[in-house]
N, C-alpha and C positions, 0 to 999 in steps of 0.2 A: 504494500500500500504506500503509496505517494502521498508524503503528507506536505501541503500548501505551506507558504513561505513566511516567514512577519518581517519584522525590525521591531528590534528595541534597544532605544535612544538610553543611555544610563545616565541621567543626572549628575550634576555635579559640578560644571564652569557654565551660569544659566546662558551668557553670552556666545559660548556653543551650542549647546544643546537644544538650544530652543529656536535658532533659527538652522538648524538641521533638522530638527524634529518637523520643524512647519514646510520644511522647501519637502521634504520627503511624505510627508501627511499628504501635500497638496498635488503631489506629482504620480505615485502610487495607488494601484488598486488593491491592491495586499494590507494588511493588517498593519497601522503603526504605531507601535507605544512608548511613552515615556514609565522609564521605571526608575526610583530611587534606588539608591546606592550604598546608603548609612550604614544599613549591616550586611556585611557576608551573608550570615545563614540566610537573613530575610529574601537576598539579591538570588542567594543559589535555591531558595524556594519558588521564589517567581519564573526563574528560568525554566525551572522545572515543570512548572505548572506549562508552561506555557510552550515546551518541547514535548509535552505529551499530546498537542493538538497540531504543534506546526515545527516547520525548520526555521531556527531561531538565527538569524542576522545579528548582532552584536554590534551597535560602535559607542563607544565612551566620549566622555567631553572632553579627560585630561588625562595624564601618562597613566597617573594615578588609579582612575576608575578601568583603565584596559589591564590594569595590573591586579587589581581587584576582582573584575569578571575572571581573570584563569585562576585567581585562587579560592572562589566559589564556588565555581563547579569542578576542582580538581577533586579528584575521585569517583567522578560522577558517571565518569562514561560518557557523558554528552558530548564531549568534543568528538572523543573517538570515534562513538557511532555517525558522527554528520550530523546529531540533530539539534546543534549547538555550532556554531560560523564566528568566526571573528574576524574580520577581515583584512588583514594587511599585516598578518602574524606569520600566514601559512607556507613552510617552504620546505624542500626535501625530503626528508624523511617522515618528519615527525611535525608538529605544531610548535610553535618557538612562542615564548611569551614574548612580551613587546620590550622587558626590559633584557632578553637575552637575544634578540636581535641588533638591540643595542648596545650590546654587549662585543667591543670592535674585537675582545680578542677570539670571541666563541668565531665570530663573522671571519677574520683573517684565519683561522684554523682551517673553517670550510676551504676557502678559496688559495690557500697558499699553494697546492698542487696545480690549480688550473692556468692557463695561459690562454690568455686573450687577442683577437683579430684586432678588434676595433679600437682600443685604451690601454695604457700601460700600469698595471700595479705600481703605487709609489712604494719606493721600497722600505721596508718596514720589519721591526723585529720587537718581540713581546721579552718587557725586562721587570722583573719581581725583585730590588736590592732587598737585602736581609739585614742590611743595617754596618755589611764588615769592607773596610774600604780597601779590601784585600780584592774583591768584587768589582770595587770600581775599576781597578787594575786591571782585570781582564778584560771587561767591558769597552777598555779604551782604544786595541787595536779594532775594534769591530763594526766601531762607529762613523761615519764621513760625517764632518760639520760641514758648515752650519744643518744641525738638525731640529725635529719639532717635536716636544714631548706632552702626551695627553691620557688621561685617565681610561682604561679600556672603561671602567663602568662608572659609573656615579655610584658614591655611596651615599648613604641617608640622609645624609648632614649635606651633600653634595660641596665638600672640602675643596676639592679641587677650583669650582669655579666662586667660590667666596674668596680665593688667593689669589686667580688669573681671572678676570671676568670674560677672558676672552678665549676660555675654554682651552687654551693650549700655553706654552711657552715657548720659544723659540732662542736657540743657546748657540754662541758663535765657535765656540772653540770648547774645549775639554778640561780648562779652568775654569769657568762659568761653570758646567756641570757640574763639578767637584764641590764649586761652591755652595749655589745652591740645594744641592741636595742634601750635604750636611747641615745647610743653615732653616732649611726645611723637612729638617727629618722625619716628623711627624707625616708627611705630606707625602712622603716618598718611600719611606719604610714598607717591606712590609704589602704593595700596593701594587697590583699587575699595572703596566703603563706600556703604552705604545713609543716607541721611536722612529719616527719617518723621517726621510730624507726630505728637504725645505724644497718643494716645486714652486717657483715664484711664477704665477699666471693668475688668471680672472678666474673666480669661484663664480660655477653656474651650475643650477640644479635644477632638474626633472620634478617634475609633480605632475602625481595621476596614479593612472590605474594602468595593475598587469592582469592578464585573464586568458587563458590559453594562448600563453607564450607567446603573448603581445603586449606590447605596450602601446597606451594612449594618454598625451600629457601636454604639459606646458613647456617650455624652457624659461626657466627666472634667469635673471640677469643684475636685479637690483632689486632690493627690498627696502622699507617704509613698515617700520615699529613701531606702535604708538608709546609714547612714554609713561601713560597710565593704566597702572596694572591691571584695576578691574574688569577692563577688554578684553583681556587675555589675547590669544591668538585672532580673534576674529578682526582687528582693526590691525593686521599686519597685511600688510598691500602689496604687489609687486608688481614688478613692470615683466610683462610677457611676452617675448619674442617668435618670430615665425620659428617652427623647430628645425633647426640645424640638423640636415641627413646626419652628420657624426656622430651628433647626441642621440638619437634617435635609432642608431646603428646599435651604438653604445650599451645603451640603455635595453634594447632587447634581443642582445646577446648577454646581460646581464642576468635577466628574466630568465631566459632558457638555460641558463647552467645553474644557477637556484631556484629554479621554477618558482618564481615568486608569482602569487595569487591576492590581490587587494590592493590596498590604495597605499600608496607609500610617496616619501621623498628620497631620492639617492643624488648625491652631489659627487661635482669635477671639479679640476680645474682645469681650466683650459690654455697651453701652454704651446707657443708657435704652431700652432693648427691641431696641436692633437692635444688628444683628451688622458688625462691621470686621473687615475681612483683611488680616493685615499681611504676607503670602507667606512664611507658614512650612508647606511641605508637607514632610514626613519621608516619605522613602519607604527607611524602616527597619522591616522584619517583628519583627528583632529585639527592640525596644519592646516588642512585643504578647507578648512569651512570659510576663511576667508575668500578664497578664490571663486568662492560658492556664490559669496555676498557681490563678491568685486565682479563678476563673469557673468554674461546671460548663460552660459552652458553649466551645465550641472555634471560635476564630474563622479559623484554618488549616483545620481538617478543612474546614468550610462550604465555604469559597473554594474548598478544591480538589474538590469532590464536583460546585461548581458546572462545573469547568473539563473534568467527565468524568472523574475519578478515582471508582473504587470502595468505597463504604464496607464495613466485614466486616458480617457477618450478626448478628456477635453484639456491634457495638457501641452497639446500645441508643439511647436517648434522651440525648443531651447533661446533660438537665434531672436526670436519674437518678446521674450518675457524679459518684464521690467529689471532694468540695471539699479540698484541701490547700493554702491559704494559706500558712502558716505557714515562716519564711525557717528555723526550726531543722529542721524537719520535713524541707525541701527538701536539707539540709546532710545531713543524716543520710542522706538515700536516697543522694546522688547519691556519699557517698563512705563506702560499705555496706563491713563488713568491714575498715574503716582503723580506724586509730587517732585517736582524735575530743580537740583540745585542750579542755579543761573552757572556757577563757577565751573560745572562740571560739563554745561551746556558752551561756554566761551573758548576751555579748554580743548573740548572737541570740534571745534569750529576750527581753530586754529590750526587742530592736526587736519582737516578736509582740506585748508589752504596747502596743508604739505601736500596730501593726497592728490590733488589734481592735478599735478606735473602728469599723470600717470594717463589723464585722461581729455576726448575730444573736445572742443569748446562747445559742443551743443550737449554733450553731455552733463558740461558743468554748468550750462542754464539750465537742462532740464531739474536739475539737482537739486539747484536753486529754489526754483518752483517747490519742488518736491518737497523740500524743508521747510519752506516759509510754511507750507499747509499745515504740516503736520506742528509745525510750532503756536499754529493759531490754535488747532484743533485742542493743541495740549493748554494754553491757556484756557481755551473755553471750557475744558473739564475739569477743570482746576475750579 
């Protein structure tokens, strides 16, 4: 028996999940629900309930909630048998959680055998110090500087990037090393780390979906953060390029030798015409809700219309439906009928002026429009 399909959206960053929850409600004929997250057992009861009538979709707001759905239903069998999906986790062998995807040196163990047409592995090697500088000695013939040193995993405290905020560090020479590592030994003891050779080129990344050994995506080339955390990812913008055959080469011959299955981010850089992989794959959907916001094209519906979910009749052409960029616009819908601070409404204003570099000048009067209304509307319910 063939059991019909859902989604369920798991709460938890509302500025995700709620305008996922609404572009996927309104676009889908299949079943779509928002489920709470608070507790484990509660998250791994509802799943259940709800894999005993359908094949369960899965996508989370934040690292956090996708990390949470595998270890709710861990034990459960649901994954195993199919009637439980998460989507941008699944490769190889077996089901990889999202923070062991993330996991660069689990990811460089896979790939260290393979050898690639289209991109070159940077080159790369997995170093654990023990804390005895008898170690760093060895260590010293092995390494070419200038290199780049980065945490294979974030720990809980996420140490690494409270010291470097820019997620890695970069050391010129083999006294630098020395230095630092003693002068941060806490940091370095102890601590699987990656060592890459320094490729100096343009960082550009892929976002989209893989799904029978294809990919379908974006090419980023520049990114716009907003500076205010309660956005989360959804007011992170990027500027999107036509996709470059190499990246796109790249990218899914990457997919066919991890049979990557979901929506992910994987980044390059791109260095005199060709592409370098330093093993940064995200297999976060969450990422992609802004492109969702920013994009008339929906790159969720796609994935799942491919996987045999139903689109409604009267969802139209992607190319057709309203463009709502705009991070005040998004603030304003998602918290309809509150009371809206002026400061928080100025300060998004401000980042929409950053934003619109990104976009046509009919688009930024339509926007216009668009705001003024919804700003009267919010006065009048006020």
């Amino acid at each position: 028996m063939t059991l019909e399909k859902c989604v369920a959206v798991i709460m938890g960053t509302e500025d995700i999940h709620q305008p996922l929850y609404r572009s996927l409600k309104s676009a889908l004929s299949n079943e779509v629900y928002l489920i709470q997250s608070h507790s484990r057992g509660r998250l791994r009861n509802e799943l259940a309930a709800l894999a005993e009538r359908y094949e369960v979709w899965v996508f989370a707001s934040n690292e956090f909630g996708i990390n949470v759905v595998h270890e709710a239903v861990k034990g459960t069998g649901l994954i195993d048998v199919g009637k439980v999906r998460i989507p941008g986790t699944a490769f190889l062998d077996r089901v990889y959680t999202s923070a062991e995807v993330c996991n660069k040196a689990i990811l460089y163990s896979l790939l260290e055998s393979c050898e690639f047409n289209t991109f070159r592995k940077v080159k790369t090697q997995i170093w654990c110090w023990n804390g005895d500088d008898g170690q760093l000695g060895i260590l010293q013939g092995c390494v070419n500087f200038p290199v780049v040193i980065k945490p294979a995993a974030k720990d809980d405290r996420d140490s690494f990037t409270s010291v470097f905020p820019g997620k890695i560090v970069v050391l010129e020479d083999w006294q630098q090393l020395c230095h630092l590592v003693r002068e941060k030994r806490d940091l370095f003891c102890d601590k699987k780390l990656l060592l890459q050779e320094l490729v100096k080129g343009v960082n550009v990344s892929w976002f989209g979906y893989a799904c029978g050994g294809h990919a379908e995506g974006y090419w980023i080339t520049a990114v716009v953060k907003s500076p205010v955390g309660s956005f989360g990812g959804t007011t992170t913008l990027a500027r999107l390029e036509r996709m470059d055959p190499r990246l796109s080469s790249a990218v899914d011959e990457l997919v066919k030798v991890l049979n990557l299955d979901g929506i992910f981010e994987i980044e390059f850089i791109l260095q005199g015409g060709k592409l370098h992989f330093f093993y940064e794959i995200n297999p976060r959907p969450i990422l992609q809700v802004a492109l969702v916001l920013q994009q008339r094209r929906n790159i969720f519906v796609e994935y799942l219309s491919k996987k045999g979910f139903t689109l409604k009749s009267n969802y139209g052409n992607p190319q057709v439906l309203p463009n709502f960029w705009g991070s005040a616009s998004r603030y304003l819908r998602l918290n309809a009928k509150k009371q809206i601070s002026p400061a928080i409404l100025l300060r998004t204003a401000v980042h929409d002026v950053r934003y619109s570099k990104f976009f046509h000048h009919r688009e930024k009067i339509s926007y216009t429009f668009c705001l003024a209304k919804l700003l009267l509307q919010c006065v009048t319910d006020s």
